[in-house]
Backbone as a chain_set.jsonl record, in Angstrom:
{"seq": "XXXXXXXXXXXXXXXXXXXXXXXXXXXXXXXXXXXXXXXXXXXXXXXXXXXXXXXXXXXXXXXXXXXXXXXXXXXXXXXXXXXXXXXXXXXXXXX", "coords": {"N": [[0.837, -1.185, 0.0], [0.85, 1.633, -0.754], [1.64, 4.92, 0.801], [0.439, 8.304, 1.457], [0.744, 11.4, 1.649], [-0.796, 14.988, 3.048], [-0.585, 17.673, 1.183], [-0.069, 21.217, 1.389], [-1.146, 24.261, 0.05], [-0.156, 26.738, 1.047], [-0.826, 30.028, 0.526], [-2.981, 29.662, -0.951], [-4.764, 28.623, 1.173], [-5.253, 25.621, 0.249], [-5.686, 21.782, -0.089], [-4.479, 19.125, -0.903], [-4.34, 15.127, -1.685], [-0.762, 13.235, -2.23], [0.459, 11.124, -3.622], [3.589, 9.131, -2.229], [5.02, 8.24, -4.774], [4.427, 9.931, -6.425], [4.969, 12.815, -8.344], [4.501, 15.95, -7.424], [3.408, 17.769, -8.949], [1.89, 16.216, -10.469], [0.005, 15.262, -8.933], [-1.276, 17.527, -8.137], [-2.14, 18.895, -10.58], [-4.059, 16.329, -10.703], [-5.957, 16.453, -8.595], [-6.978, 18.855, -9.361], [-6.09, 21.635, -8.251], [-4.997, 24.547, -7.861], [-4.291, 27.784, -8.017], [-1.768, 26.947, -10.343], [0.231, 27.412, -13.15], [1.98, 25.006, -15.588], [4.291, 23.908, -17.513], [6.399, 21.88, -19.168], [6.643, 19.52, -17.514], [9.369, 18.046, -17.171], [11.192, 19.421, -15.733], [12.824, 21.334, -17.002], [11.503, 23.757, -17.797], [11.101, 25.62, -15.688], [8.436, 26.614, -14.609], [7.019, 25.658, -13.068], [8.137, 26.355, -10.336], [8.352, 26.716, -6.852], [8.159, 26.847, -3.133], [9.384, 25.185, -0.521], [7.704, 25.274, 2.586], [8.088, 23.774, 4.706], [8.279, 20.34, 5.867], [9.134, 16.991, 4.619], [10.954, 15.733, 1.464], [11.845, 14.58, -1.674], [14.025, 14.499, -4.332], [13.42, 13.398, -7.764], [13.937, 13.829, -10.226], [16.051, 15.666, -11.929], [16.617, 19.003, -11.462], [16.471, 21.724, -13.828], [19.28, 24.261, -13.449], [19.52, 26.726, -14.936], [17.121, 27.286, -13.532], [16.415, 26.916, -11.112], [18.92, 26.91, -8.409], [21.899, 25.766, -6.433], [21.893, 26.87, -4.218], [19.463, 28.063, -4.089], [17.925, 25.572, -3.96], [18.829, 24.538, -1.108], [17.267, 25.814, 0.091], [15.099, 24.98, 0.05], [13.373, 25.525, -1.988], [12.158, 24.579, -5.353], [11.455, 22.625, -8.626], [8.337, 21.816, -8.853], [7.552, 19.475, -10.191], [9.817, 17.953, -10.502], [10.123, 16.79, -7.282], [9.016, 14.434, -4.819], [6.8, 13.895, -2.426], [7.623, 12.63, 1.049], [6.712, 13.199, 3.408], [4.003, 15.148, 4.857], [3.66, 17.965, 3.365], [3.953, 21.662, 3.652], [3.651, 23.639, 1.053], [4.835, 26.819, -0.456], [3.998, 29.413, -3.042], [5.277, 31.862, -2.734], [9.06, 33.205, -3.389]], "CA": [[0.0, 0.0, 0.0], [1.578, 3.745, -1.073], [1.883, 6.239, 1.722], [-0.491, 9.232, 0.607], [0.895, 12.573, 1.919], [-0.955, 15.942, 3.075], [0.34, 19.045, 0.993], [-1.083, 22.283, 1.226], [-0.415, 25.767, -0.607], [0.02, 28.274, 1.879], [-1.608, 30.938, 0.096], [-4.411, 29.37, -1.326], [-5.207, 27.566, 1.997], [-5.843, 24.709, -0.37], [-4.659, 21.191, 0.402], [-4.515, 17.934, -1.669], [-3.15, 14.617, -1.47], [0.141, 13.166, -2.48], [1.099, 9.762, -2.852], [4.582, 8.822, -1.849], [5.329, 7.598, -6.247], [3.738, 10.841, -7.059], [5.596, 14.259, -8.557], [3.825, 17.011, -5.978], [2.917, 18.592, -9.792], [0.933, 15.745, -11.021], [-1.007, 15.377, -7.473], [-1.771, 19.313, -7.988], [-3.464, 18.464, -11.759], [-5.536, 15.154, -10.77], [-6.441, 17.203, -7.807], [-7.633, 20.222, -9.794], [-5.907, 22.017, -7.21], [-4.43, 25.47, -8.378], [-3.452, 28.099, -9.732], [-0.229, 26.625, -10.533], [0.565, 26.676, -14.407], [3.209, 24.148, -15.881], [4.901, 23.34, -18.847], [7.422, 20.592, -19.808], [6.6, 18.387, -16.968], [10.598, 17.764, -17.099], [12.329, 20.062, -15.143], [13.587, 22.067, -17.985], [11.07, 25.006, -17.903], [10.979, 26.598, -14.671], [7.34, 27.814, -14.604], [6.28, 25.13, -11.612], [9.117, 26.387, -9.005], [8.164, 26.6, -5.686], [9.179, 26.441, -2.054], [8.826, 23.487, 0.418], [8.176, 25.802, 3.573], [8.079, 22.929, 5.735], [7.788, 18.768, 5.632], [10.544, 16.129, 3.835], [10.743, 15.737, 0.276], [12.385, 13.587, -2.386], [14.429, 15.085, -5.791], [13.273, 12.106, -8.168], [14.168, 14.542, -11.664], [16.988, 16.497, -12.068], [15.876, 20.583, -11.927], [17.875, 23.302, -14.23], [20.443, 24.94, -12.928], [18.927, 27.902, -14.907], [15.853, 28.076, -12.712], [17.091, 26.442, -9.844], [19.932, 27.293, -7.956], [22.201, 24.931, -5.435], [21.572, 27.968, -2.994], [17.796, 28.051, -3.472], [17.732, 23.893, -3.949], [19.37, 24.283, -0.322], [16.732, 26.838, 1.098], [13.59, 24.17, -0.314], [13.055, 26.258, -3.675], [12.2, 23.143, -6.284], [10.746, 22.666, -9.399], [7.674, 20.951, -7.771], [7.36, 18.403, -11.415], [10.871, 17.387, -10.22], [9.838, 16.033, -6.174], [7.895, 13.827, -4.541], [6.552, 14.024, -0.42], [8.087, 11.843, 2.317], [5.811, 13.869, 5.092], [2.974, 16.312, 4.807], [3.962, 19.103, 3.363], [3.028, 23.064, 3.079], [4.472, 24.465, -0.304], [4.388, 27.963, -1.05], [4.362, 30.124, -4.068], [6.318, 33.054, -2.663], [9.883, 32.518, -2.783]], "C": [[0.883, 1.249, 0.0], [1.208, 4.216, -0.142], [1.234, 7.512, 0.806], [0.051, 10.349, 1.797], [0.029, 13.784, 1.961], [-0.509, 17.237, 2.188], [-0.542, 20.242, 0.945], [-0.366, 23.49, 0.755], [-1.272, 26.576, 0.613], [-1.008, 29.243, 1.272], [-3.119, 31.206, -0.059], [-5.497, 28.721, 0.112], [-6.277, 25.959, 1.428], [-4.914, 23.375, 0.221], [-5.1, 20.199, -0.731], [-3.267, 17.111, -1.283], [-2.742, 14.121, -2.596], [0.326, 12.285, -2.2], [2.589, 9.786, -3.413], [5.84, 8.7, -3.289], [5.172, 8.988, -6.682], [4.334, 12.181, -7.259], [4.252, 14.801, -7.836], [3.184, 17.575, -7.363], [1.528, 17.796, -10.552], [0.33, 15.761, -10.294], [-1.488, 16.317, -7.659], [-2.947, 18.985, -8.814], [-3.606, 17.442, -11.212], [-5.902, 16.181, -9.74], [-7.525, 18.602, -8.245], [-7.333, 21.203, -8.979], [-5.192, 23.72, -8.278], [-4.327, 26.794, -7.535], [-1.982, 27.603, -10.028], [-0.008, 26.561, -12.0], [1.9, 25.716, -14.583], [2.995, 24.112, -17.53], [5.243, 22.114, -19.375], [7.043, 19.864, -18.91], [8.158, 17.282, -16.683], [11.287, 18.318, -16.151], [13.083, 20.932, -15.738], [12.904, 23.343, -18.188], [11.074, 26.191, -17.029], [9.588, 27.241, -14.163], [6.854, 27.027, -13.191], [7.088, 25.226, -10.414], [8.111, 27.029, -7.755], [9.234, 26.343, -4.46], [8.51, 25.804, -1.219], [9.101, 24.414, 1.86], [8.341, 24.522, 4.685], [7.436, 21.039, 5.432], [9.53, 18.106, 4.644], [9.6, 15.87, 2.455], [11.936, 14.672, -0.629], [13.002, 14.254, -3.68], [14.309, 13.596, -6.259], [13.929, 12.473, -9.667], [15.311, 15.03, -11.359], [16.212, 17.643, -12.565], [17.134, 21.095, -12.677], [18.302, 24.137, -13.432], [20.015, 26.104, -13.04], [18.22, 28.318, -13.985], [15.97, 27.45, -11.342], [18.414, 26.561, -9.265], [20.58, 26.429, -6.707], [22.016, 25.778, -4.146], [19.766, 27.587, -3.12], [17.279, 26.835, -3.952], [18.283, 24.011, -2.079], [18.139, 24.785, 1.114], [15.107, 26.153, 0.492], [12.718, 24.477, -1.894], [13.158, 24.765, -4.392], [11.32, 23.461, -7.436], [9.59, 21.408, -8.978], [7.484, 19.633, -8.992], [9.018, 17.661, -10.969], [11.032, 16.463, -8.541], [8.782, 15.63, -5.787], [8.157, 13.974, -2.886], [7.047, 12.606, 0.094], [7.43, 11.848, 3.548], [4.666, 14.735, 4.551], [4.253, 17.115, 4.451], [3.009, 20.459, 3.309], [4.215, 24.016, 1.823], [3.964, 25.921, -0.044], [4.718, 29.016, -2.939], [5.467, 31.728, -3.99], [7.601, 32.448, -2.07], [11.298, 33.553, -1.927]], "O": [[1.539, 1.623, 0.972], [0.012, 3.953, -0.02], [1.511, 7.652, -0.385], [-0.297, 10.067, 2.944], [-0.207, 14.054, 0.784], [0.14, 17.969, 2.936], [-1.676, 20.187, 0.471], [0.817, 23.715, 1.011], [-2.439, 26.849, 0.894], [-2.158, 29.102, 1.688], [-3.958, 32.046, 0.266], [-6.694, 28.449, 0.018], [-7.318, 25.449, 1.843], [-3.835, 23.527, 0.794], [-6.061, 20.5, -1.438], [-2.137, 17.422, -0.907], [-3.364, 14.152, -3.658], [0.459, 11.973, -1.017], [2.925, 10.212, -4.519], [7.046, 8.918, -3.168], [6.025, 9.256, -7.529], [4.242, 12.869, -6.243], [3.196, 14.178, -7.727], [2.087, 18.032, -7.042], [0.53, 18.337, -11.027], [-0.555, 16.535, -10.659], [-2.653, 16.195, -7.281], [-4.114, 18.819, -8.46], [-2.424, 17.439, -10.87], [-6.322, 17.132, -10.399], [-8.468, 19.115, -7.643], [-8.313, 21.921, -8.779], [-5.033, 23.595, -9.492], [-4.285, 26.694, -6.309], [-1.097, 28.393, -9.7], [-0.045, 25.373, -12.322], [2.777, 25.728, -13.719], [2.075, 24.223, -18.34], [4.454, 21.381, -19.971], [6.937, 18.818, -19.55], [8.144, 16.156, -16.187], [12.136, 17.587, -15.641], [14.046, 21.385, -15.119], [13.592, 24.186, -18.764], [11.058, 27.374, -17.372], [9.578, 28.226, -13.425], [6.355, 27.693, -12.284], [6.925, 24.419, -9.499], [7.185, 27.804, -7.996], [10.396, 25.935, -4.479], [7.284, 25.789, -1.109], [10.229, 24.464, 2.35], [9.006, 24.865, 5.663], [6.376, 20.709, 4.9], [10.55, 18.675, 4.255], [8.385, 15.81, 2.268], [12.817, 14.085, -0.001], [12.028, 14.719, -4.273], [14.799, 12.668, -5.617], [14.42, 11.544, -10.308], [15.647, 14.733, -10.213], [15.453, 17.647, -13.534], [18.324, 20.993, -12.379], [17.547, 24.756, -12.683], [19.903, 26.826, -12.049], [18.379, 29.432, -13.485], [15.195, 27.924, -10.511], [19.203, 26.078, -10.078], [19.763, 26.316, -5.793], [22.011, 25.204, -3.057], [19.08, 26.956, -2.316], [16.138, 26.901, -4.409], [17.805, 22.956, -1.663], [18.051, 24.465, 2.299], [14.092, 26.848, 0.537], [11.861, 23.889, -2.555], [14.02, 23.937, -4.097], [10.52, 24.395, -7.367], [9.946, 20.24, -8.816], [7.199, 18.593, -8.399], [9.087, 16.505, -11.387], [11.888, 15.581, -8.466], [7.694, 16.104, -6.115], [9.215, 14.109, -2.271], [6.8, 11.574, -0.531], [7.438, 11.014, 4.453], [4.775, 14.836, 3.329], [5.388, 17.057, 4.925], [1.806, 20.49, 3.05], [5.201, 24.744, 1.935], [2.879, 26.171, 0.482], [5.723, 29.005, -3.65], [6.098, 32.356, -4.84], [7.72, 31.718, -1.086], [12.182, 32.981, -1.29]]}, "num_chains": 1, "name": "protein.A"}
């Protein structure tokens, strides 16, 4: 049985879950959860970055360097199509 994770956007005080297999971006779309747009679904666009204010997380993709930074990869900043939850999380959109 998959482990199904809490995540919630801060902002929106929206929450949806997150199973354990699951990029945090696809959970968002089946969820219908938003506003979040996306792109590539790779890691190569930058438009789904976010920050992981709080909870454990997983890098399962490799993010760009462009839009990601080993400083703000250090401070929870992610391209959210690039991790998956370990714990509840609360993402936010301001970074």
């Amino acid at each position: 049985m998959k482990n199904a994770y809490r995540v919630e956007v801060l902002e929106d005080c929206v929450a949806f879950t997150c199973h354990e297999d699951e990029k945090i971006l696809e959970a968002m779309k089946r969820a219908g959860t938003g506003p979040l747009k996306y792109g590539c679904f790779g890691g190569g666009c930058g438009i789904c970055k976010m920050k992981i204010v709080s909870g454990d997380f997983k890098v399962v993709k490799n993010m760009s360097r462009a839009h990601v930074s080993k400083e703000e990869g250090e401070q929870g900043i992610v391209l959210v199509c690039c991790v998956v939850p370990v714990s509840d999380l609360i993402i936010s959109k301001q970074m």
